[in-house]
matplotlib code that plots the C-alpha trace (Angstrom):
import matplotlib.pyplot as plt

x = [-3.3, -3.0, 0.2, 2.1, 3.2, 7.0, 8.4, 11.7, 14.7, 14.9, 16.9, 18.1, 16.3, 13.1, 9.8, 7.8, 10.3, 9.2, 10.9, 9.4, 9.1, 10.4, 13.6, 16.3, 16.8, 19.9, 18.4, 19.8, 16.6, 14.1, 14.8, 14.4, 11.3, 9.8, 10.7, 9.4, 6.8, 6.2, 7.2, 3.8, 1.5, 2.0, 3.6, 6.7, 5.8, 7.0, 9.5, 9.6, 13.4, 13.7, 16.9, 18.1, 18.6, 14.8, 13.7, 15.3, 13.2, 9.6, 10.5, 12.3, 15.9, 19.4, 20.3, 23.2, 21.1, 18.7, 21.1, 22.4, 18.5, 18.1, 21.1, 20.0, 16.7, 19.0, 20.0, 16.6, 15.6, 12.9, 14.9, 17.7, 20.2, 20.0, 23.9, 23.5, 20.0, 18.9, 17.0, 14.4, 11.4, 11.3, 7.6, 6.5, 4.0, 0.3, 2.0, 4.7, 2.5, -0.4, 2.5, 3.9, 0.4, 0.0, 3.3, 1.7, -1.1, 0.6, 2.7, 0.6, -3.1, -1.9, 0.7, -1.3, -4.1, -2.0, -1.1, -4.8, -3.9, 0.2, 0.0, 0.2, -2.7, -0.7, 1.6, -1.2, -2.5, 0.3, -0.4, -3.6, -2.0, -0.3, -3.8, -5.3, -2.4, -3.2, -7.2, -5.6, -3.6, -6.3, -8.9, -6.5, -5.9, -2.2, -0.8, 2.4, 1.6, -0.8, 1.7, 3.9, 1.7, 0.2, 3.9, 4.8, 1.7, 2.0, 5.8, 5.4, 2.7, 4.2, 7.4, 5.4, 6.1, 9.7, 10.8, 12.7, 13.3, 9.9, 9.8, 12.4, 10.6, 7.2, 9.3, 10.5, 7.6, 5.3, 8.3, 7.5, 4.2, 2.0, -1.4, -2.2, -5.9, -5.6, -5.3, -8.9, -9.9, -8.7, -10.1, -13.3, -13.6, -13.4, -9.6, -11.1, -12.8, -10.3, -7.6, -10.3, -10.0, -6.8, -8.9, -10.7, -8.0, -6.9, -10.1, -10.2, -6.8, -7.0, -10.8, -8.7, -11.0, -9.3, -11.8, -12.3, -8.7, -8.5, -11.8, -10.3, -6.8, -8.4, -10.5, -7.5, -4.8, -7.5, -7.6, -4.0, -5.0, -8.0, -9.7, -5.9, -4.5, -6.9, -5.3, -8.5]
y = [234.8, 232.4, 231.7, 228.6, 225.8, 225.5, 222.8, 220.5, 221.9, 222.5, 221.8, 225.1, 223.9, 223.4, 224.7, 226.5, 229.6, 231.1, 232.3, 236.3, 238.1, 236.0, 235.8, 233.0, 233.2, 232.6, 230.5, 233.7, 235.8, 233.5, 233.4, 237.8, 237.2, 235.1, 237.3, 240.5, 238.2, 238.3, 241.8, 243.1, 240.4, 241.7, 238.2, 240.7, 243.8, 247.0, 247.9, 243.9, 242.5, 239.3, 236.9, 235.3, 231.4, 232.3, 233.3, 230.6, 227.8, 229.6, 229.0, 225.5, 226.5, 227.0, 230.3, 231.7, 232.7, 234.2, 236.8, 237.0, 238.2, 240.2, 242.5, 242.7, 244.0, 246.7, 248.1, 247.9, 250.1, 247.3, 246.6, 247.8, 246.1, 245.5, 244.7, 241.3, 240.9, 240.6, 242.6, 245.5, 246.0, 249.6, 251.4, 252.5, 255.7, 256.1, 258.6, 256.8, 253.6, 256.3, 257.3, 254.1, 253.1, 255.9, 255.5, 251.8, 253.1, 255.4, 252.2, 249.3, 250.3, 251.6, 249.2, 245.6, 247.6, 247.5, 243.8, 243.7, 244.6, 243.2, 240.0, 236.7, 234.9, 231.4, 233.9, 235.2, 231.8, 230.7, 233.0, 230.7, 228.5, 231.3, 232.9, 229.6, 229.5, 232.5, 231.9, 228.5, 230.0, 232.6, 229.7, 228.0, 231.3, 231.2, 234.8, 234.4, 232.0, 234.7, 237.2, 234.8, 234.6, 237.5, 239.2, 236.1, 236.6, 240.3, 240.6, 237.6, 239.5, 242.7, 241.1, 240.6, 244.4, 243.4, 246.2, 244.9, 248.1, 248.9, 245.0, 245.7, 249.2, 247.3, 244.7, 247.6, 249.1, 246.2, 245.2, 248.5, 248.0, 246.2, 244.8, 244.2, 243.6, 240.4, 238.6, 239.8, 239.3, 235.7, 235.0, 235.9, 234.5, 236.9, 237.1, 234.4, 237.3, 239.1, 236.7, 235.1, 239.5, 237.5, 235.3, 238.3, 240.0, 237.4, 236.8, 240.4, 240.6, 237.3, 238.8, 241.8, 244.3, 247.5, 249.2, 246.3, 245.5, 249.2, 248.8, 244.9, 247.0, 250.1, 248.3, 245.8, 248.0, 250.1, 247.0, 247.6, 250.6, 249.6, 246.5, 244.8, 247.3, 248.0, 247.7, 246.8]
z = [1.0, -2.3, -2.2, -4.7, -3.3, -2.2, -5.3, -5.4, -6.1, -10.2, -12.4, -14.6, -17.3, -14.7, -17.3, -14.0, -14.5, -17.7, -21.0, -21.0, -24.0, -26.2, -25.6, -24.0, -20.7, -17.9, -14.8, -12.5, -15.1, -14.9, -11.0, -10.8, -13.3, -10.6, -7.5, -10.0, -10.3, -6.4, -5.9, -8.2, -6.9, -3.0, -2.0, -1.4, 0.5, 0.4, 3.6, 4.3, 4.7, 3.1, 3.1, -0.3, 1.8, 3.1, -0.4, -1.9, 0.3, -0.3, -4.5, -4.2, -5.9, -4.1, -2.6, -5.0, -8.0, -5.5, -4.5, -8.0, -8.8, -5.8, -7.0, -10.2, -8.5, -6.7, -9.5, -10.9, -7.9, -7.2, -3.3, -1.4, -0.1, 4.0, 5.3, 7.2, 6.8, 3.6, 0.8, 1.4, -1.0, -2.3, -1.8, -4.9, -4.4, -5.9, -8.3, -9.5, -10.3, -12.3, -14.2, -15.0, -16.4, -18.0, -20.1, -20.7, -21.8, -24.7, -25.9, -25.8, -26.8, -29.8, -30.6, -30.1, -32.3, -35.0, -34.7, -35.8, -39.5, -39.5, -37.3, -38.8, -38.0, -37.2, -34.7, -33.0, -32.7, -31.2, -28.1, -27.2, -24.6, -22.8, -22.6, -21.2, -18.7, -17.3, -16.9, -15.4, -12.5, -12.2, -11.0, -8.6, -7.7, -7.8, -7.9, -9.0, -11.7, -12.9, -12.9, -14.5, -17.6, -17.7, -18.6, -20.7, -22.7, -23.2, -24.1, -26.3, -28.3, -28.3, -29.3, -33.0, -33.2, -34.8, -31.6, -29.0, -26.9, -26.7, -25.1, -23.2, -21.6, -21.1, -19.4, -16.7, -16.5, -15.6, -13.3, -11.0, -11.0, -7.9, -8.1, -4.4, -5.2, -7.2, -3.5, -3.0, -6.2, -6.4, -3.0, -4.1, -7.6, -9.7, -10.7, -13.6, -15.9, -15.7, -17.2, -19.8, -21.2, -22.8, -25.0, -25.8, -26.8, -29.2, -30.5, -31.9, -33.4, -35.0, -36.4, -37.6, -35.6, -34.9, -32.5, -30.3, -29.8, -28.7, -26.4, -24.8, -24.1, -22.8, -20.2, -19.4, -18.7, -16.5, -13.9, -13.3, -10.9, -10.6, -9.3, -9.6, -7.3, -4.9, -1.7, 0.5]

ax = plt.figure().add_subplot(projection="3d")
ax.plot(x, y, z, "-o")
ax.set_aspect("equal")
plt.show()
């Protein structure tokens, strides 16, 4: 499995744990956005225990704001907690995760089609090197970068709504969902189309096209259980 490689111990200012949605950040967030970040890629399994000290060497930073994410992920319902062993994942079922896209669906196809006619053009413009990021770590095939900018890059456009509970339930959403397949898709090459739909994406909103946004959001948010969550 793709998996990135262990780094030195950050700093909390360390860049490779992103700033989602637009928004500052604690180092104890940016730490759960990289374990959610794990969780929906499959590099954390469902029923698997892992420790915070164990956690905290596979992603290079100390152990206490491991555990400080890993309770926030409790109460998140993402893992339980496992008394002197660590941190279970929580299975999430086939209907739950349909349901959770299908909320998705209702929010953002319609929303980031109207950032076609109300989003300034040097804004959306903006979002071009988070796009490029994520075709990046797509061709190393790094999973959890992908993930990484994947949610940086959608929260960060949906954020030019001016509504930041409607962030904040994407945000929750995309944290329960999994994407198993993009292992297999990464392994064999093809996890690189799919990110490059981003540039698509931009490309249509910046050429104020309506329909196309609509068509480029329709087919994205079908990988998620689709070819992204395909478990074989």
């Amino acid at each position: 499995m793709p998996t990135r490689p262990t780094p030195a111990t950050p700093a909390p200012s360390d860049p490779d744990l992103p700033v989602l949605g637009g928004r500052r950040s604690s180092y104890r967030e940016r730490v759960g956005d990289a374990l959610r970040a794990a969780l929906i890629a499959g590099e954390l399994r469902p029923g698997e225990v892992y420790s915070a000290p164990a956690l905290a060497a596979r992603f290079g930073v100390s152990a206490t704001p491991v555990r400080e994410a890993l309770l926030d992920l409790v109460k998140e319902g993402l893992v339980d907690t496992v008394p002197n062993k660590g941190f279970r994942v929580t299975a999430v079922s086939e209907r739950q995760l349909d349901e959770y896209t299908h909320i998705r669906a209702l929010i953002e196809i319609p929303t980031v089609a109207e950032l076609a006619r109300t989003a300034a053009p040097a804004a959306l413009k903006a979002l071009r090197p988070a796009a490029r990021e994520i075709v990046t770590a797509a061709a190393a095939g790094d999973l959890i970068a992908y993930v990484e900018a994947d949610t940086r890059f959608h929260l960060q456009l949906l954020t030019l709504v001016g509504n930041a509970h409607l962030v904040e339930v994407v945000r929750d959403l995309r944290g329960r969902s999994r994407l198993y397949g993009l292992t297999a898709l990464a392994e064999a090459g093809r996890l690189r189309a799919s990110a490059e739909e981003h540039l698509e994406l931009l490309d249509a909103l910046l050429a104020r096209d309506e329909t196309a946004v609509r068509e480029v959001m329709t087919r994205h948010l079908g990988h998620v259980r689709g070819i992204w969550a395909a478990r074989e």
